[in-house]
Every structure is written in structure tokens, then in C-alpha cells.
C-alpha positions in Angstrom: 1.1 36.8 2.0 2.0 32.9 3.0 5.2 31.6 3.7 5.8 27.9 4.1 8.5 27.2 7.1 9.6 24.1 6.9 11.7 22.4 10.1 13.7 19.0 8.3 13.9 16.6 11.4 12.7 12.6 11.9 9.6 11.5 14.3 9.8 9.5 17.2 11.4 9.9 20.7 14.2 8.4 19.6 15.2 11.3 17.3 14.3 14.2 19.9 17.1 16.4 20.6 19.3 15.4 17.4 21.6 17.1 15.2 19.3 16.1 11.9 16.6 17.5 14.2 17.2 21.3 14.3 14.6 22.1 11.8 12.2 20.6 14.3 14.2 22.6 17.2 13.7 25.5 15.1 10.2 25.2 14.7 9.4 24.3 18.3 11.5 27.8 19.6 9.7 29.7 16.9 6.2 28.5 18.3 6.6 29.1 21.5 7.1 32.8 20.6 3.4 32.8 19.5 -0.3 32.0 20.7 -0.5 29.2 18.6 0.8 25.6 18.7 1.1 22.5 16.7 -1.7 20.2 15.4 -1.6 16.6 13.8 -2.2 16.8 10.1 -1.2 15.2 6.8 2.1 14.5 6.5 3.1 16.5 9.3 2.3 18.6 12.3 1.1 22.3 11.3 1.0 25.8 13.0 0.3 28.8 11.6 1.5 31.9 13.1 1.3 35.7 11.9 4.0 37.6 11.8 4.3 41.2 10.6 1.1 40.9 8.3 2.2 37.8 7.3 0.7 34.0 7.6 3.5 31.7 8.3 2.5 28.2 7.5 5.1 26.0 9.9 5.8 22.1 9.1 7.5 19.4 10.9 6.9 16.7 8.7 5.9 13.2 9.6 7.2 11.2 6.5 10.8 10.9 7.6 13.8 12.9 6.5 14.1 10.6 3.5 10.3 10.8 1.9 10.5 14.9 3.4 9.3 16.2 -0.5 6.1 14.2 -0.6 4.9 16.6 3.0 6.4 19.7 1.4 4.7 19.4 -1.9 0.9 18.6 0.0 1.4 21.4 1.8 2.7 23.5 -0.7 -0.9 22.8 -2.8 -2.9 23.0 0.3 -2.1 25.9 1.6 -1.3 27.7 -2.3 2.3 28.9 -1.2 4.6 29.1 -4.1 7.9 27.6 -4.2 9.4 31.3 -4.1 7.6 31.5 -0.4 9.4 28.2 1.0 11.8 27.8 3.2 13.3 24.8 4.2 15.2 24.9 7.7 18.1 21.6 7.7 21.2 20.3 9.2 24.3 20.9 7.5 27.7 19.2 7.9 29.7 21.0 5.7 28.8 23.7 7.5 30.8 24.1 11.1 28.5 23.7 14.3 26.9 27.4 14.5 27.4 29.0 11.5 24.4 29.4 9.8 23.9 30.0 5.7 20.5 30.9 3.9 20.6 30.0 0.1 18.4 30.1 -3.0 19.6 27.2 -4.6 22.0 24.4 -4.3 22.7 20.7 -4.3 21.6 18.1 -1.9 25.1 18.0 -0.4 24.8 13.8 0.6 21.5 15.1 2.7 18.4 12.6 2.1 15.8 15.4 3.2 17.2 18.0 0.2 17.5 14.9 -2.2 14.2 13.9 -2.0 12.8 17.5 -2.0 14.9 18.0 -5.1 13.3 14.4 -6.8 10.0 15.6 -5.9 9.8 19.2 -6.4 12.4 18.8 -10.3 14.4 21.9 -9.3 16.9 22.5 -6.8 15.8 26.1 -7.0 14.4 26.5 -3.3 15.2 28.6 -0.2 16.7 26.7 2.0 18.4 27.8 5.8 21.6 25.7 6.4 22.4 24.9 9.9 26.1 24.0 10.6 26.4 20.8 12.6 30.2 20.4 11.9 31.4 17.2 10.7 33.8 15.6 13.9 33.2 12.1 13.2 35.2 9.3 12.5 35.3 7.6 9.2 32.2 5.6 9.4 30.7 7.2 11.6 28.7 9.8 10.1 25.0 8.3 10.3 25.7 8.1 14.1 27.1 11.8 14.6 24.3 13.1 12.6 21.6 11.3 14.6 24.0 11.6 17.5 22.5 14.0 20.7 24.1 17.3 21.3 27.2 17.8 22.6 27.3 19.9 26.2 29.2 22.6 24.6 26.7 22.5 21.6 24.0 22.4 23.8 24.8 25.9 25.7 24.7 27.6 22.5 22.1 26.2 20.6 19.7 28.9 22.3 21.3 32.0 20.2 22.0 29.9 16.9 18.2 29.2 17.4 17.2 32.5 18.1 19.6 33.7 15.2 17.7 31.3 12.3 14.3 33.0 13.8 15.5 36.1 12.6 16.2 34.7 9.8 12.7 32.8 9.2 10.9 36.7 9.7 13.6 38.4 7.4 12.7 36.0 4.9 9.1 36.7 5.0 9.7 40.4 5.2 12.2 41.8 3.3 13.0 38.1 1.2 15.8 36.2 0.4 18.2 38.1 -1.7 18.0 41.1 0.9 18.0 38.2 3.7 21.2 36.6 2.0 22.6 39.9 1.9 21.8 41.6 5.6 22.4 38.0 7.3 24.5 35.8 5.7 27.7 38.5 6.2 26.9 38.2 10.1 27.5 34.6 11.0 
């Protein structure tokens, strides 16, 4: 079985170590748990990894957080993973900073990566790992909180929120999302 991990983050220095960035954060820790590393592809850099008799296709795309659906459909055809074997790792600020929430299904929430993947894919019926980022801005300010750097408190406990959405990415393509939901989403 394949399972298409998808980190949500923007290219460029300039971006590196960003709250819209975790699903690139996430992606990076989860590599560096394995023999295998990134590579420069269409519309993204690609990894695969094996996990538990699994392949698990990882993507950081290169198209920008805004244009993110035109990577995630390529790769979806290339690599023959259905939409049902998806998951799509993203920053969340309706969501407090560290509390993490897997769904099946939802609305873009004001997030350009989920909008576009909705536009592109016609359904908002994909798994998708929300990663709370909080939301302590002021008015005005919310392009330059979310591309804003972490925090030092953030910072010293990104490690376990990171290590926490890994577990999530292998429940996912082990035991799927419904049981994932279940076992995962009650813990944080």
C-alpha cells in the first residue's frame, strides 16, 4: 500500500523555520528517522520511506502554499495513490499552538494551501493533520504572524508536537483515519 504525506510549507530561505512551514518541519523530522532523503522533482521535493510494509510517498511542494493542489494532484497520478491514502500536514490558527487535530473533511478555514487543494481536487473530502499555531496577533497582523519565526517558548516544544504528528502520519497508514481520529485525536 501507498500513502501520500504531504508537508504544506513555502520555498525559499526566507520561509525556513515558519509557522506556515510545519508541514515542511514535519517532513524534514520524519526523514531523518529513515535511510532515505529528499530529491528535487516535479512540483516538489520527494522521499519515499517504508514504514511497517508500507511505501510512504513524502512531498514538500515547490509551487507555493497558494498553487499547493496543482503538486498534490501530479503526485497523486504519478505515484497512483488515491485520495483516501492522502494526507495533508498544515498550519492551523484556529487551532491553539500545540494542539494537534486529524480530520477527514473540512473547510479551508481562510488557509490558501486547503483552498486551492479544495479548487483543484472538487471535494473537501481529504485527510488532513491540523497543526495549532494559535492566533496572538494583532488585528492586521495575521500574514506576518503566520509567516512570523517561532517563538522561544514555541520553539522548546516543537520537538514533541513534531514527534506527536509522526505518530500520527504511521497511525494513519496503519490502522487509518477513523481509528487514527479516534486513538489520537482524544490525546492532545
Amino acid at each position: 500500500m501507498k500513502y501520500l504525506i504531504v508537508g504544506l510549507g513555502n520555498i525559499g530561505e526566507e520561509y525556513t523555520n515558519t509557522r506556515h512551514n510545519i508541514g515542511f518541519k514535519v517532513l524534514d523530522a520524519l526523514i531523518e528517522t529513515s535511510s532515505s532523503c529528499f530529491e528535487k522533482k516535479r512540483y516538489g521535493d520527494v522521499a519515499k520511506i517504508k514504514f511497517k510494509g508500507r511505501t510512504l510517498v513524502l512531498l514538500k511542494p515547490s509551487t507555493y502554499m497558494n498553487l499547493s493542489g496543482n503538486a498534490v494532484n501530479y503526485w497523486m497520478q504519478e505515484e497512483k495513490i488515491s485520495l483516501s491514502n492522502t494526507l495533508i500536514i498544515t498550519d492551523d490558527l484556529a487551532l491553539p499552538f500545540g494542539k494537534l487535530r486529524l480530520k477527514g473533511k473540512g473547510s479551508d478555514g481562510g488557509h490558501n494551501g486547503l483552498k486551492h487543494l479544495i479548487q483543484v481536487l472538487k471535494t473537501n473530502q481529504y485527510a488532513r493533520l491540523r497543526f495549532g499555531i494559535g492566533a496572538d496577533f494583532s488585528k492586521g497582523k495575521q500574514v506576518d504572524y503566520v509567516l512570523g519565526k517561532w517563538d522561544k517558548e514555541e520553539e522548546k516544544n516543537l520537538p514533541e508536537l513534531i514527534d506527536t504528528s509522526i505518530k500520527y502520519i504511521h497511525s494513519f497508514a496503519t490502522i487509518g483515519l477513523n481509528r487514527t481520529m479516534n486513538d489520537l485525536n482524544k490525546n492532545k
